[in-house]
C-alpha positions as CSV (number, residue, x, y, z in Angstrom):
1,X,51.0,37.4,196.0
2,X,53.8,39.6,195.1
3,X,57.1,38.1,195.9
4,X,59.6,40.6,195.1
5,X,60.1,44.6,194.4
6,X,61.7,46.8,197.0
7,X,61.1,50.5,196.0
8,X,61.5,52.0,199.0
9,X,63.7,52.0,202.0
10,X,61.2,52.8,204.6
11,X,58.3,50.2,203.4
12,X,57.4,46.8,206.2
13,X,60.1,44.6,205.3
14,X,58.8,41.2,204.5
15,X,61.4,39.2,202.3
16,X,65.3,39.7,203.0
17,X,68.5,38.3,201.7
18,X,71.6,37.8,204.1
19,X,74.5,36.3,204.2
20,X,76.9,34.3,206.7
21,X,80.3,35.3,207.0
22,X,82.0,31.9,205.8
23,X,85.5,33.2,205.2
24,X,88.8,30.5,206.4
25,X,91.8,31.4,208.4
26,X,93.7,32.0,205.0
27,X,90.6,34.3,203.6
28,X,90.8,36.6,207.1
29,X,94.9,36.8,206.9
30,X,94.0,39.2,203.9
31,X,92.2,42.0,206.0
32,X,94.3,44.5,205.4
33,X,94.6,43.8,201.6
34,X,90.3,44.7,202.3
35,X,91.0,47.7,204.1
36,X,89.1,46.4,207.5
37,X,90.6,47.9,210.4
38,X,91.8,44.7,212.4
39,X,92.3,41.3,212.2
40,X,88.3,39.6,212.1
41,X,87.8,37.5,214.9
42,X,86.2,34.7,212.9
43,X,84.3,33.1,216.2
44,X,82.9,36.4,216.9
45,X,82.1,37.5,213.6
46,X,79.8,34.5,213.5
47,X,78.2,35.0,216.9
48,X,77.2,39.1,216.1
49,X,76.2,38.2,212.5
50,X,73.8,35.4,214.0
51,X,72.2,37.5,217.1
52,X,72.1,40.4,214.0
53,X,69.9,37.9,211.6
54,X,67.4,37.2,214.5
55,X,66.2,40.8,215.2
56,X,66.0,41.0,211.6
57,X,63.9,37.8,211.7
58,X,61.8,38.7,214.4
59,X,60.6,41.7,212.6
60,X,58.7,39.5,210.8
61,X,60.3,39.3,207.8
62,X,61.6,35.9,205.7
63,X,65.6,35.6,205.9
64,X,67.0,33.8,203.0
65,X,70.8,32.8,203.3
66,X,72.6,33.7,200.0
67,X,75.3,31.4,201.0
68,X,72.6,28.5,201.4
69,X,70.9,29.4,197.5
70,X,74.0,29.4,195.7
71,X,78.1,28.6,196.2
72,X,79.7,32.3,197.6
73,X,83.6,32.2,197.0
74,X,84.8,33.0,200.5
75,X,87.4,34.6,199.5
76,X,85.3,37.4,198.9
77,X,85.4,39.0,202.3
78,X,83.1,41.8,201.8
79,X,80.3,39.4,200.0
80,X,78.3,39.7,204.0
81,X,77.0,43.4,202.9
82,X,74.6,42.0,200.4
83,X,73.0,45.4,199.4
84,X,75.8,46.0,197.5
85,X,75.4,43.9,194.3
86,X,71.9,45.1,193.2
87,X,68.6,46.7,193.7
88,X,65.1,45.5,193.3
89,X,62.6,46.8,191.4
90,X,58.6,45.5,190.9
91,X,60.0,44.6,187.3
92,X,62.7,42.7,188.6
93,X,66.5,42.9,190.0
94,X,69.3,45.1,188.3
95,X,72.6,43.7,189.1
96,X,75.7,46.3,189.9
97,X,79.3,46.1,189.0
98,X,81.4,46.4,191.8
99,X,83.5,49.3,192.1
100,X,86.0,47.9,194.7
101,X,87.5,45.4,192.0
102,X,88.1,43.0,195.6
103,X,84.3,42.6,195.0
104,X,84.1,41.2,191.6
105,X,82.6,38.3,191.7
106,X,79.9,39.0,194.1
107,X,77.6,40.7,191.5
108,X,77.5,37.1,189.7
109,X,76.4,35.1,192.9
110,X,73.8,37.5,193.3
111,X,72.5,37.2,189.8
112,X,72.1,33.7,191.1
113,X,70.8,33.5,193.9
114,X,68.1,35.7,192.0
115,X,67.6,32.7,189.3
116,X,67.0,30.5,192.4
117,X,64.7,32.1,194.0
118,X,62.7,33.9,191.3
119,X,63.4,36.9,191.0
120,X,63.6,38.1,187.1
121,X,66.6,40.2,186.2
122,X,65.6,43.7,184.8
123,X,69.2,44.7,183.5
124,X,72.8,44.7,184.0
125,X,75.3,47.6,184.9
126,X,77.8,46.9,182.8
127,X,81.8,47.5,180.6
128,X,82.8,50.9,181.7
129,X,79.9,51.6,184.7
130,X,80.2,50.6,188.2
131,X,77.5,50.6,190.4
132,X,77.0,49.7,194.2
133,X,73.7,49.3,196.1
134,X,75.0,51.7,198.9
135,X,74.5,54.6,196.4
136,X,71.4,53.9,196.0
137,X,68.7,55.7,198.0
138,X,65.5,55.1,197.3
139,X,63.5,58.5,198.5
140,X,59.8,57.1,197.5
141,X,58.7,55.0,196.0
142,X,59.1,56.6,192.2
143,X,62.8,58.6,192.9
144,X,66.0,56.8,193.2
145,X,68.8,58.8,194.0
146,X,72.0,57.9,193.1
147,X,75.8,58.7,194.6
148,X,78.3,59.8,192.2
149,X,81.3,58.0,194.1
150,X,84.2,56.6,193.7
151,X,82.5,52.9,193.3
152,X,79.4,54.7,191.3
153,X,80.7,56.4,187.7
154,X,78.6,58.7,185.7
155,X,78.2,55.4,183.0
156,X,76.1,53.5,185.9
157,X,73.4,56.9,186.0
158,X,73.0,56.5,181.8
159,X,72.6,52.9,182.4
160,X,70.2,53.2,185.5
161,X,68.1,55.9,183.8
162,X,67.7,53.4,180.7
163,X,66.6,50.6,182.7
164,X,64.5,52.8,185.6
165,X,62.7,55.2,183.4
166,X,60.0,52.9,181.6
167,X,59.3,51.9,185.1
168,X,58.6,55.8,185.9
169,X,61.2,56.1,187.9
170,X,63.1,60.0,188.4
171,X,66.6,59.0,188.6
172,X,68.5,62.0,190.7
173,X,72.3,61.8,190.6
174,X,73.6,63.6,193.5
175,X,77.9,63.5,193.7
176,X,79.6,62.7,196.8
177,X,82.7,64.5,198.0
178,X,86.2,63.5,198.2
179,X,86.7,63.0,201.8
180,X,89.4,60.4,202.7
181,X,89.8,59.2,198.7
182,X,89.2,56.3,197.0
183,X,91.2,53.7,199.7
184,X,87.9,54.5,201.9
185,X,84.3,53.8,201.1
186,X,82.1,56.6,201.0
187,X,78.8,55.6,199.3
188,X,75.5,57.7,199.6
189,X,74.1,55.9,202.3
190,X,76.3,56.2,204.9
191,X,75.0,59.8,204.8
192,X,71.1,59.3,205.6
193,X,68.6,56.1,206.4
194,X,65.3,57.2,205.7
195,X,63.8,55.7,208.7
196,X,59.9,56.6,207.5
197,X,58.7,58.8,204.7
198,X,58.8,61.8,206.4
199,X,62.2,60.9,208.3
200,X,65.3,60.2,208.1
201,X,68.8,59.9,209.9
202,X,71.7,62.0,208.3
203,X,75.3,63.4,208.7
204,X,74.9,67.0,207.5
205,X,78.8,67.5,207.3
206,X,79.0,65.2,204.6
207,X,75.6,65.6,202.7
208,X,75.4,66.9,198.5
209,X,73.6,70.5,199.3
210,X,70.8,69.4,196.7
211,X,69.8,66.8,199.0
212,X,69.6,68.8,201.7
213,X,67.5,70.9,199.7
214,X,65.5,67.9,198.3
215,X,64.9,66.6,201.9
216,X,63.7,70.3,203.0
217,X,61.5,70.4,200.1
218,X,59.4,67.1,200.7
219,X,58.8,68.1,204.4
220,X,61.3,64.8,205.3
221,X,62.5,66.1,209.4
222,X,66.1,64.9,210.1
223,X,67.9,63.5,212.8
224,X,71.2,64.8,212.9
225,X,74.1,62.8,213.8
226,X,76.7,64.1,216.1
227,X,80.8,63.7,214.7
228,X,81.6,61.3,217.4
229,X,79.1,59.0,216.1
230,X,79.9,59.3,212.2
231,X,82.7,56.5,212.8
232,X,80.7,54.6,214.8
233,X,77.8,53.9,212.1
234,X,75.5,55.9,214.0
235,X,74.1,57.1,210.5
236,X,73.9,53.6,209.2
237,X,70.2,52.5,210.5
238,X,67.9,49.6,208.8
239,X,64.5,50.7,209.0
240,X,62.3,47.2,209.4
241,X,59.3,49.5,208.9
242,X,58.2,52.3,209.2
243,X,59.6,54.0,212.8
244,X,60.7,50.7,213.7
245,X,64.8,49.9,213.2
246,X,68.0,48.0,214.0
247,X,71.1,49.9,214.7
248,X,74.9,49.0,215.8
249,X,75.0,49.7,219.6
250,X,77.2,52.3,220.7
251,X,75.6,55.1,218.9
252,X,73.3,56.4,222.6
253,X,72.9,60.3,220.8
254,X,71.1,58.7,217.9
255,X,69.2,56.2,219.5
256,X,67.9,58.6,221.9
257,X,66.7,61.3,219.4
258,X,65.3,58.4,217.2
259,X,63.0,56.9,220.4
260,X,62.4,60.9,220.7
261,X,60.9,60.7,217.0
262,X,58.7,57.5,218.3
263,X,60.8,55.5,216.7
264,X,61.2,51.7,218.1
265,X,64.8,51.0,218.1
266,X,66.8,47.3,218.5
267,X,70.2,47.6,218.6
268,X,73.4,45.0,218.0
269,X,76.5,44.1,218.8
270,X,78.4,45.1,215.5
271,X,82.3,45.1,216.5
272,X,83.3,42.8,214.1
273,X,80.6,42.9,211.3
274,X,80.3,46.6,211.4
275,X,82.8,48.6,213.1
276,X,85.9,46.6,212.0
277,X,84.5,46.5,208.5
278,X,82.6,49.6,208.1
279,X,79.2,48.1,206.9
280,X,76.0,49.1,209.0
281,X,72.9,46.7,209.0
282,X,71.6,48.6,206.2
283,X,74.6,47.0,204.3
284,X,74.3,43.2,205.7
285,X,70.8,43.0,204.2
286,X,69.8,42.7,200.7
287,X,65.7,43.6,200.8
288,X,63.8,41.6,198.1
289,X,60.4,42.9,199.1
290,X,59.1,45.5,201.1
291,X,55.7,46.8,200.6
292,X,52.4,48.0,202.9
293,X,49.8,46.0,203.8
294,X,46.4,46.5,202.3
């Protein structure tokens, strides 16, 4: 039985990588230095990230603990929003380099906690490219596209394309815009989470017009978030499976149009592993494999 490849975003998720939030006393006095938006409260960091981990597990799905596969520096604060360091493909894992150069480091636990547990590595983005998993959006199963940001360069796409192509993947770069610069993180998925192959949740406002157009195209219907939830990660949403998803609480527009959709929607307490950081559940889970059942 297959044991990894994650080609999708929308697919029943059945084996997932986390992370706890181990950081000391000295690692959390360095917050701003991260850009989070308050001093963590380390107690209930833990708590959320916990109760977070259990909805995820009680989709069904197998949580592995990075932190238990391999030693995670906890000085690196940002190491909890494990989709960052890679992607996985059904040929194996491509590791990222870290645009936020706070998050070096991270990238080589990942590659691993991948030995450990299996999983082959395809490729490496590597010297001048910098990649992170949030610019990564996998629309089906055979197109990746890919967020020209500030923490993904134009060296990452030639990379990608070198490594993805073979596999007959369409790689589709898609540039982000400036908004608040490079001090704030702006990656490609905190635009839209497909939610099923033929939805998704977005933030218009903020969207590259060709994937607007792309979306309209393939017949994929949008919820559209309202401003006041932007902020809030109301655009941030981890779909389990198909119509079926986890969300921060706090975001009742959202969650009401996605029940509206049929959608089946959990939702957690994310103050301090979310809000204060800026990292929806989407980000605080690194899928390994997600695939339909014959």
């Amino acid at each position: 039985m297959r044991t990894y490849g994650s080609q999708s975003l929308v697919a029943p998720l059945k084996r997932v990588m986390v992370k706890r939030p181990t950081e000391t006393a000295a690692d959390t006095a360095r917050w701003q230095e991260f850009g989070y938006l308050h001093a963590p409260d380390v107690e209930r960091l833990r708590a959320e990230h916990e109760a977070f981990v259990a909805l995820v597990a009680a989709s069904g799905a197998d949580v592995l603990y990075e932190d238990e596969i391999v030693p995670v520096p906890t000085s690196l604060l940002d190491a909890i929003f494990v989709y960052d360091p890679a992607i996985v493909t059904d040929a194996g894992a491509i590791i990222g380099q870290p645009g936020k150069p706070l998050r070096r480091g991270e990238d080589d636990a990942m590659r691993r906690a991948f030995n450990e547990i299996g999983v082959p590595i395809l490729g490496t983005v590597g010297g001048e490219a910098t990649m992170d998993g949030g610019d990564t959006l996998w629309l089906d199963h055979d197109t990746l596209c890919i967020g020209l940001s500030y923490r993904t360069n134009d060296a990452a796409i030639i990379q990608l394309r070198d490594l993805l192509t073979p596999l007959g993947v369409t790689v589709i770069p898609l540039p982000l815009p400036h908004w608040r610069g490079p001090a704030e993180c702006l990656h490609l998925m905190s635009l839209i989470s497909p939610v099923a192959e033929d939805l998704a949740v977005v933030y218009p406002p903020l969207m590259p017009i060709p994937l607007i157009r792309l979306l309209a195209e393939r017949g994929i219907q949008q919820i559209v978030v309202p401003e006041a939830e932007f902020p809030t990660l109301g655009c941030n949403v981890l779909a389990v499976a198909p119509r079926s998803v986890i969300m921060v609480a706090g975001n009742p527009v959202t969650s009401a149009a996605l029940r509206a959709a049929g959608c089946t929607v959990r939702e957690y307490a994310g103050v301090e592993i979310s809000l204060n950081r800026e990292g929806g559940p989407t980000c605080l889970t690194r899928p390994i494999l997600r695939i339909y059942e014959d």
